[in-house]
C-alpha positions as CSV (number, residue, x, y, z in Angstrom):
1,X,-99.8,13.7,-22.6
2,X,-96.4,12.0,-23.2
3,X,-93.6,10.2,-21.0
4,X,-91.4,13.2,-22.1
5,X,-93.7,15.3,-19.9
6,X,-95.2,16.6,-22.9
7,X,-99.3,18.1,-22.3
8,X,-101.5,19.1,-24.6
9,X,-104.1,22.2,-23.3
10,X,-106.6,24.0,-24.8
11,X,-105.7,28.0,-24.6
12,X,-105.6,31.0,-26.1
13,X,-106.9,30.0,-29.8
14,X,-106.5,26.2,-29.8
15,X,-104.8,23.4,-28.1
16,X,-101.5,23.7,-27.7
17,X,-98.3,21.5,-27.1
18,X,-96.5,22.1,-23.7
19,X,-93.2,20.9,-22.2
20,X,-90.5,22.0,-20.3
21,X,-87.4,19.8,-20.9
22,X,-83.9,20.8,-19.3
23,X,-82.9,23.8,-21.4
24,X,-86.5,25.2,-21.4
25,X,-86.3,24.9,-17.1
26,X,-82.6,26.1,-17.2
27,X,-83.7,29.3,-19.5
28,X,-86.9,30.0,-17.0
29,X,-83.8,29.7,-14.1
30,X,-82.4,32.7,-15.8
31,X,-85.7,34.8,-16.7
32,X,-86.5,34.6,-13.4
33,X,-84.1,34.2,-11.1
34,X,-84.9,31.7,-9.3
35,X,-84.8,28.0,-9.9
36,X,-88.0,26.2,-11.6
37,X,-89.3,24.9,-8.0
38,X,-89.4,28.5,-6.3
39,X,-91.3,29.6,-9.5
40,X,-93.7,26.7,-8.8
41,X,-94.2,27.7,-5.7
42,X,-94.4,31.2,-6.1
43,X,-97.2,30.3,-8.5
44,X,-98.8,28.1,-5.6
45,X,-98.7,30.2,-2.9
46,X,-99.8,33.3,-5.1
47,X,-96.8,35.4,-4.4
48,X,-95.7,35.1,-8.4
49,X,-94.0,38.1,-10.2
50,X,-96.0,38.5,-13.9
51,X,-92.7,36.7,-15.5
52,X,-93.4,33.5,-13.8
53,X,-96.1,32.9,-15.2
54,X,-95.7,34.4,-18.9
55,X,-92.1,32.6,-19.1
56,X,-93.5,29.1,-17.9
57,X,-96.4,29.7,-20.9
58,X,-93.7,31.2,-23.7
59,X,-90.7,28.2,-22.8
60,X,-93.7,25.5,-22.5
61,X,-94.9,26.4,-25.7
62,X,-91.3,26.6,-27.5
63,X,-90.6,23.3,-25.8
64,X,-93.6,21.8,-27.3
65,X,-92.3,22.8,-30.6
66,X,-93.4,26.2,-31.0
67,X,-91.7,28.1,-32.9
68,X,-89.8,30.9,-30.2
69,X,-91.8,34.0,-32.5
70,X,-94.8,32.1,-32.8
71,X,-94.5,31.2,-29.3
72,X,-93.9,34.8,-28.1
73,X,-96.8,36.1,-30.6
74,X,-98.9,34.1,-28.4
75,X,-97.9,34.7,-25.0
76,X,-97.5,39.1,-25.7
77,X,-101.6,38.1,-27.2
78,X,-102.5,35.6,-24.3
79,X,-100.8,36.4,-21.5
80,X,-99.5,39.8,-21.6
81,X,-102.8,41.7,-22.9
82,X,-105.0,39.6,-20.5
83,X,-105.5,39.6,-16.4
84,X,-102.4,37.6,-14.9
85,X,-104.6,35.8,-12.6
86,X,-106.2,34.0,-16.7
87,X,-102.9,32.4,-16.9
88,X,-101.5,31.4,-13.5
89,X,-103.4,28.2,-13.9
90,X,-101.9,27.2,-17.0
91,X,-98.2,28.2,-15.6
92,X,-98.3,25.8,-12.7
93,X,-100.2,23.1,-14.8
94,X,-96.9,23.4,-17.4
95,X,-94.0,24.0,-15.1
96,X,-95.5,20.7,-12.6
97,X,-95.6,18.5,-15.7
98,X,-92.1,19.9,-16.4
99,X,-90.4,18.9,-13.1
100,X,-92.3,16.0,-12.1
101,X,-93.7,15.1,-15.4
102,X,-97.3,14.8,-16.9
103,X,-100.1,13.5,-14.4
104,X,-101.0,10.2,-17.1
105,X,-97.5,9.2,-17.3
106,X,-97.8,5.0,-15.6
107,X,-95.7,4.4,-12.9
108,X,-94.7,1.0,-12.0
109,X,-96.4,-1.6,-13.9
110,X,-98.4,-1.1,-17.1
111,X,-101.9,-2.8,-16.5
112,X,-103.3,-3.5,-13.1
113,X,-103.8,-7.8,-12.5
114,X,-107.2,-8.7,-13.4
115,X,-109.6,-8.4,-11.3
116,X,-111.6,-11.7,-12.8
117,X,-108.6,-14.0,-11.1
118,X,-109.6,-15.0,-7.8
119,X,-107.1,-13.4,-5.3
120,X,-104.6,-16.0,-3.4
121,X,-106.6,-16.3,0.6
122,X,-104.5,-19.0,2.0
123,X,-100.8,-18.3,3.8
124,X,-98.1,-20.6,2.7
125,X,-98.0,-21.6,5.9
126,X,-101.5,-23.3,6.5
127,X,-100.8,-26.2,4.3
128,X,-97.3,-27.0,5.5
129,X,-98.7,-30.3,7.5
130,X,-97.2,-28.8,10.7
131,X,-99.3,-29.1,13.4
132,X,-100.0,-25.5,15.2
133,X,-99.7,-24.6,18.5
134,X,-102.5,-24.4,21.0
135,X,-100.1,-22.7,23.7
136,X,-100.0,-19.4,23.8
137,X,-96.1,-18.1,24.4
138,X,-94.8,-17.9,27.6
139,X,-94.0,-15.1,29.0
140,X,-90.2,-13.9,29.1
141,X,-89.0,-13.6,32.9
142,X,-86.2,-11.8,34.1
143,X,-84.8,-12.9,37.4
144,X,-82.7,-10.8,39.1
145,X,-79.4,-11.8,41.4
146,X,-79.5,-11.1,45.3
């Protein structure tokens, strides 16, 4: 997997390149008309129409640089001639990468701080040379006027 949101699967005969970039989400907008979340959800929540899922495999595959016949070839062999439920897997695994991109991409910083450092235990406070108070806080009283 990429920053660009790319992922690499094994299906169908091989491993694969996947990605949904813009054009690839605005196409799957059209194909199934609805936008690229509602697919994802459909795909979720099982109520997907057999579009969903074999235009989230056809666009991933063109947008991972699949040729559009080679990647039609595939999904009429993969997707088309097989059970739906083979592929709905795959579809939400693509189209999730696409809109919030892949699950290895870092966020924040690169490498976590070493572990071998010992961690900082004292406030900033505690060596100020302030004395501390011993009193506990007084209570805040309200009087009221007669």
């Amino acid at each position: 997997m990429s920053r660009d949101a790319r992922i690499e699967l094994n299906w169908g005969d091989g491993t694969y390149s996947f990605r949904l970039a813009w054009g690839q989400l605005a196409e799957l907008q059209e194909k199934c008309d609805a936008g690229p979340y509602i697919v994802l959800d459909r795909l979720r929540t099982n109520q997907w129409r057999i579009e969903d899922i074999s235009s989230v495999v056809r666009l991933g595959l063109i947008g991972g640089g699949l040729e559009p016949a080679k990647a039609l070839t595939l999904t009429r062999r993969y997707v088309e001639e097989r059970p739906p439920l083979e592929n709905v897997h795959i579809a939400i695994v693509v189209l999730t990468a696409g809109l919030v991109g892949a699950s290895d991409e870092p966020l924040g910083e690169e490498e976590a701080p070493s572990q071998s450092e010992p961690a900082l235990t004292t406030s900033q406070t505690e060596s100020s040379g302030l004395a501390q108070s011993t009193e506990p806080a007084r209570p805040s009283v309200t009087r009221r006027k007669k």
